[in-house]
ZAMARGU-4260 file (C-alpha; in steps of 0.2 Angstrom, whole numbers, plus 5000, padded with zeros to 4 digits):
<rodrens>
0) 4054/5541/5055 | 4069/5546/5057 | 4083/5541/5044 | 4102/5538/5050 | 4110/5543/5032
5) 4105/5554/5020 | 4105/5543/5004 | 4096/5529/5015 | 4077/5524/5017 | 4068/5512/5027
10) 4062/5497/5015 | 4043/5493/5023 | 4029/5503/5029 | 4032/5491/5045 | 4046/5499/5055
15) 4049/5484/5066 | 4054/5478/5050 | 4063/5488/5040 | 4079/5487/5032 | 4091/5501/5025
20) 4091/5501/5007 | 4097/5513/4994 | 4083/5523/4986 | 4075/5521/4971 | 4087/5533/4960
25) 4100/5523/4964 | 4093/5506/4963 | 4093/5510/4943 | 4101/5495/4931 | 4110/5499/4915
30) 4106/5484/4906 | 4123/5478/4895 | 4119/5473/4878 | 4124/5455/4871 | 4131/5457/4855
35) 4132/5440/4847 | 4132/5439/4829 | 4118/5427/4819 | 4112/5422/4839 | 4095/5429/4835
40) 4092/5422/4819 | 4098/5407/4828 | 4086/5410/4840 | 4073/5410/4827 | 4080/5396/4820
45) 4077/5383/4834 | 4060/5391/4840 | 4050/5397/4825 | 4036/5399/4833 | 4037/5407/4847
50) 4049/5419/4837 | 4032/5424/4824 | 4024/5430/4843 | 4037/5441/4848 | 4047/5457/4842
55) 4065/5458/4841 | 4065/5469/4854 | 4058/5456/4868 | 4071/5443/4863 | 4085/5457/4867
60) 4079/5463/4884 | 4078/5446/4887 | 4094/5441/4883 | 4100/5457/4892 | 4090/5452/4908
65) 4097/5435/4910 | 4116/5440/4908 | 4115/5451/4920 | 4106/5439/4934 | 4118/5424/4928
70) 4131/5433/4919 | 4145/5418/4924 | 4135/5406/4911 | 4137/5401/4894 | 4130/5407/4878
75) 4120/5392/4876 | 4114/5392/4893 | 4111/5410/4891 | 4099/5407/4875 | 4089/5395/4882
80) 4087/5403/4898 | 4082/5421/4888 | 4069/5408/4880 | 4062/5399/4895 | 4059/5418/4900
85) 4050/5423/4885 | 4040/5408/4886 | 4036/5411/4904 | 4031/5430/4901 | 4020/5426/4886
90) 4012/5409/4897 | 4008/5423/4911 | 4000/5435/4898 | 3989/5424/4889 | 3981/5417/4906
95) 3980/5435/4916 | 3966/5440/4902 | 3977/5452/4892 | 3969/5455/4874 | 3985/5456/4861
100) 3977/5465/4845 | 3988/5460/4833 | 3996/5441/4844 | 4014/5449/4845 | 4022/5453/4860
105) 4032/5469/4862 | 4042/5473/4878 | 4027/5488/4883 | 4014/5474/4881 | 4025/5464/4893
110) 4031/5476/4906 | 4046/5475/4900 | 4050/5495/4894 | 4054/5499/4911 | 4069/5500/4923
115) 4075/5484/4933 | 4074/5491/4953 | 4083/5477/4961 | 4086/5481/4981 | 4104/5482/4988
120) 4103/5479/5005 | 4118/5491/5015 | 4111/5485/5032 | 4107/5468/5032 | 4112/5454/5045
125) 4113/5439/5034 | 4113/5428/5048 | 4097/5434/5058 | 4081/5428/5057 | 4073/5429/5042
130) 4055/5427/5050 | 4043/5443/5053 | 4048/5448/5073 | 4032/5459/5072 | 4015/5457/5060
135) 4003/5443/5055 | 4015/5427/5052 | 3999/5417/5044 | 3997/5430/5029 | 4016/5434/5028
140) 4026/5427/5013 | 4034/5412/5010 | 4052/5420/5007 | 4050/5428/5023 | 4045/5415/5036
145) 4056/5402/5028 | 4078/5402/5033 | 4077/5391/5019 | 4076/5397/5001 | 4061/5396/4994
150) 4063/5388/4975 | 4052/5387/4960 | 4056/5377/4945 | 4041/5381/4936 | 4050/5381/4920
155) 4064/5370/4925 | 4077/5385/4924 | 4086/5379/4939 | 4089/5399/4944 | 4097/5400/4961
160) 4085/5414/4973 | 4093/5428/4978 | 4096/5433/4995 | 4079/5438/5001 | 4078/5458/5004
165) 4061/5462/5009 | 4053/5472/4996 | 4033/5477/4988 | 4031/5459/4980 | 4032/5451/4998
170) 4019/5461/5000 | 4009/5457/4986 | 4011/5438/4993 | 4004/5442/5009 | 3989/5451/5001
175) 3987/5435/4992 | 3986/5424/5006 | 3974/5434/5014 | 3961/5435/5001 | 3965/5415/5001
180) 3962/5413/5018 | 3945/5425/5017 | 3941/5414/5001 | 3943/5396/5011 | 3938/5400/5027
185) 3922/5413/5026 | 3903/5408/5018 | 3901/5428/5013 | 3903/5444/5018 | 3902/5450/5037
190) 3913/5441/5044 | 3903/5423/5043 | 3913/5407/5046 | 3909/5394/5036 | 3899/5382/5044
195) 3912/5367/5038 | 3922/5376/5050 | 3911/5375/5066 | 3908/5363/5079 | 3913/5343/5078
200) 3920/5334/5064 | 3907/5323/5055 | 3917/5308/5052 | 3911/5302/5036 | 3916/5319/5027
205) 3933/5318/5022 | 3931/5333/5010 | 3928/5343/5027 | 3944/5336/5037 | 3955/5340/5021
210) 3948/5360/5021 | 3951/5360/5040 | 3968/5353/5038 | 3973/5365/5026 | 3969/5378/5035
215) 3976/5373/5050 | 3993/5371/5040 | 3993/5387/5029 | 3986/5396/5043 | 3981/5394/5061
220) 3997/5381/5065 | 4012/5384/5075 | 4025/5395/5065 | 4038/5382/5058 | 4022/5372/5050
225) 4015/5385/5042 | 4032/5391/5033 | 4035/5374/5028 | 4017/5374/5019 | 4018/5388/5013
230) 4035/5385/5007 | 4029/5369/4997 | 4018/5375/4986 | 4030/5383/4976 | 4041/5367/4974
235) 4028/5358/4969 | 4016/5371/4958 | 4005/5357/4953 | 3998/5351/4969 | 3991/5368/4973
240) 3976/5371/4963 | 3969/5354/4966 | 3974/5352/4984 | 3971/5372/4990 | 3962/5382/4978
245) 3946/5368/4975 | 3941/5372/4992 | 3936/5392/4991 | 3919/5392/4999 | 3905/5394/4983
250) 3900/5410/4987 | 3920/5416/4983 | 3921/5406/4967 | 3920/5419/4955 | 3937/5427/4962
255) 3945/5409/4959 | 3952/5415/4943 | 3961/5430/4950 | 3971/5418/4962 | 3972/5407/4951
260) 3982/5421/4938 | 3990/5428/4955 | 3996/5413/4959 | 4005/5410/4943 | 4011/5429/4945
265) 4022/5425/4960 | 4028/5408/4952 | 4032/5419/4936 | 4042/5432/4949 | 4048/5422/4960
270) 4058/5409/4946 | 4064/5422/4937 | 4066/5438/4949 | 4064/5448/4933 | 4054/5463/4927
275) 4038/5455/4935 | 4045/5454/4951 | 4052/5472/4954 | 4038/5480/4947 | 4025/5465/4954
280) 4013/5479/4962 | 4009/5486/4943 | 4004/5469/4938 | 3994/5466/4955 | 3983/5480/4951
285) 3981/5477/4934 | 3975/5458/4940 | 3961/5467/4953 | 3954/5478/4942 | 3953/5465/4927
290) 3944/5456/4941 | 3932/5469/4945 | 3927/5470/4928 | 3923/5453/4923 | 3915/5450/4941
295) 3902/5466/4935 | 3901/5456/4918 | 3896/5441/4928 | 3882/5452/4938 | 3876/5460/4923
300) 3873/5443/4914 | 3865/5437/4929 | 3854/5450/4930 | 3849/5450/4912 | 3845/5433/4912
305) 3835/5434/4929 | 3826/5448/4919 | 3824/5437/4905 | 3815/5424/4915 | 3804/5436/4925
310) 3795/5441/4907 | 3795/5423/4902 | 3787/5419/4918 | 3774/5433/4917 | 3769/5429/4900
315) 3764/5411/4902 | 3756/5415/4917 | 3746/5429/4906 | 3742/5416/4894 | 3736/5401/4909
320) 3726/5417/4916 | 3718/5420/4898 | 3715/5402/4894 | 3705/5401/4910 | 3696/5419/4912
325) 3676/5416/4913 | 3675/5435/4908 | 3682/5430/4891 | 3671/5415/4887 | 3677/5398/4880
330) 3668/5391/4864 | 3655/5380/4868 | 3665/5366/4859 | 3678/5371/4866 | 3669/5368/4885
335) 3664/5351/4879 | 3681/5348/4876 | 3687/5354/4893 | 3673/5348/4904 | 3677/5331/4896
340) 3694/5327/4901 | 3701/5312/4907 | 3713/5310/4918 | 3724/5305/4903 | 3718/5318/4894
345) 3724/5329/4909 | 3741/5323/4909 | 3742/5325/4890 | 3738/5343/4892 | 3752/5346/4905
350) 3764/5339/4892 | 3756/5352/4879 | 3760/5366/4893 | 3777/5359/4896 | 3780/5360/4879
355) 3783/5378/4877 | 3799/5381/4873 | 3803/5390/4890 | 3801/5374/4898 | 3809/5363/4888
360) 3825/5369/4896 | 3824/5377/4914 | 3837/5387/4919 | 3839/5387/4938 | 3843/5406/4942
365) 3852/5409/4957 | 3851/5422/4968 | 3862/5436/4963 | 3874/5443/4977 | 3885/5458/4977
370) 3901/5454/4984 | 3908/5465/4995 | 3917/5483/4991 | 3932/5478/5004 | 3928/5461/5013
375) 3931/5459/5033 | 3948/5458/5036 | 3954/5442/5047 | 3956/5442/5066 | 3974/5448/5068
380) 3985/5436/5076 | 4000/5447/5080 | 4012/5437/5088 | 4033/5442/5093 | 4046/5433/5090
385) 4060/5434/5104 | 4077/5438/5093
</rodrens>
């Protein structure tokens, strides 16, 4: 790739949609300090408890943070912005699945111990289309497809978006709605459309017509419906779980809490725009590879139980084997006894069977499944957009 200045690099691994932005070492924010007498001790003051979970440290790079995204607002509205923030950050933390040894938050525990990146865009036409001209519009993000900004008031800040500069957390996005979409619309690995999916519409199943709308809106509509969707969501955060994320196929539930986390991830980035959203790739990973533990947790405990079982199973089978063998010999009592049952007496004797403690609570084991290393990707619907 050809660059047309020196001190200028192309912003996406996409070329056809690129835009000139100044290199990292530039990008670089020197953070002023907000040196206000007694303001963290009133700080602590008004919120006790949130100032027992947190370091001095986090309040200040807060503080910092917010002056320099609305620096034309007022103390007071600074403060309890910084605090929305904090309270945000910690929310986000505590649902990801971080483990905080000692409950107090430091700015490394955080993310917050690094360099703001934001992009300056030096070759940017503010009034073209904001829509990817090349790509997969179904999985692309919300900030991209939509002319409108996309708002979210998650925390009620009532932060006004910046201008969008494509950048890694639109990526991020995009990589989100595709495991969504892989999540809703397969039964498994391979490829395989689930079967809700296929053929005619039952009439009776609402459930069904609600997953095939959904999907049709988030992903196989025309353009301008699929922007508005996705676009939505983050207006309305609290419609999505119960509306989008109740309908991943069964066989994808146990990655339902890493969208679930990733989800609040974009609304934490995108309300903000702070640490989280400059550096949203760190936290990504991070997200994936708690997932891949806890998913091999899940398996592990699945196969121990299913172990567990098995023995149970062959030891009562042992003991119905030994209570029957003729090489062993029953007591001639004993045969009376036997030869003598009734049909009650029968029934009674199943009870005595049933009895064991095994049996008093059955535990259906499903079938364990390894989910895939890198599941199918979906059919690419590339599509150009006339300028």
């Amino acid at each position: 790739m050809l660059h047309l200045f020196l001190d200028v690099r192309e912003g996406l691994f996409n070329s056809k949609h690129a835009k000139k932005t100044l290199p990292v070492a530039q990008r670089k924010v020197e953070l002023e300090p907000v040196e206000v007498p007694g303001l963290y001790a009133d700080f602590c003051t008004w919120n006790p408890e949130l100032a027992e979970r947190i370091t001095e440290e986090v309040f200040k790079r807060a503080l910092q943070f917010v002056k320099f995204r609305i620096p034309h607002r007022n103390l007071i509205l600074l403060l309890a912005t910084a605090t929305e923030y904090i309270e945000a950050a910690l929310h986000y933390c505590e649902i990801s699945g971080r483990t905080i040894p000692n409950g107090v938050y430091t700015p490394e525990m955080l993310g917050w111990n690094v360099d703001l990146l934001p992009l300056v865009d030096i070759g940017h036409d503010p009034n073209g289309p904001r829509h990817p001209r090349f790509g997969t519009p179904p999985y692309a993000s919300a900030k991209l497809l939509n002319v409108e900004p996309v708002r979210v008031d998650r925390w009620q800040t009532n932060l006004p978006p910046s201008e969008v500069i494509p950048d890694a957390i639109h990526d991020m996005e995009s990589f989100f709605w595709v495991l969504l979409y892989l999540s809703m619309t397969h039964s498994g690995p391979g490829g395989v459309r689930r079967e809700e999916l296929v053929g005619e519409l039952d009439a009776d199943s609402s459930e069904v017509f609600e997953l095939r709308t959904i999907c049709h809106c988030f992903f196989d509509g025309p353009l301008e419906k699929i922007a508005w969707n996705k676009r939505e969501p983050f207006r309305d955060y609290k419609s999505f779980e119960p509306l989008v994320l109740r309908h991943v196929h069964p066989y994808f539930e146990p990655l339902r809490p890493l969208l679930r986390r990733w989800w609040e991830l974009l609304l934490l980035s995108y309300e903000f725009e702070g640490w989280e959203y400059y550096h949203n790739h760190v936290l990504v990973i991070e997200l994936l590879e708690r997932a891949l533990e806890e998913l091999e947790t899940v398996e592990a405990s699945k196969a121990e139980q299913h172990e567990q079982d098995s023995n149970a199973g062959m030891e009562r089978d042992g003991y119905a084997r030994k209570g029957i063998d003729p090489d062993i010999g029953i007591p001639s009592s004993q045969a009376q006894q036997v030869s003598a049952l009734s049909s009650a007496d029968e029934h009674q004797a199943k009870i005595a069977f049933d009895g064991i403690p095994e049996a008093e609570n059955p535990k259906l084991v499903p079938h364990v499944r390894d989910m895939p290393s890198s599941p199918l990707s979906p059919t690419k619907k590339t599509r150009r957009i006339d300028e």
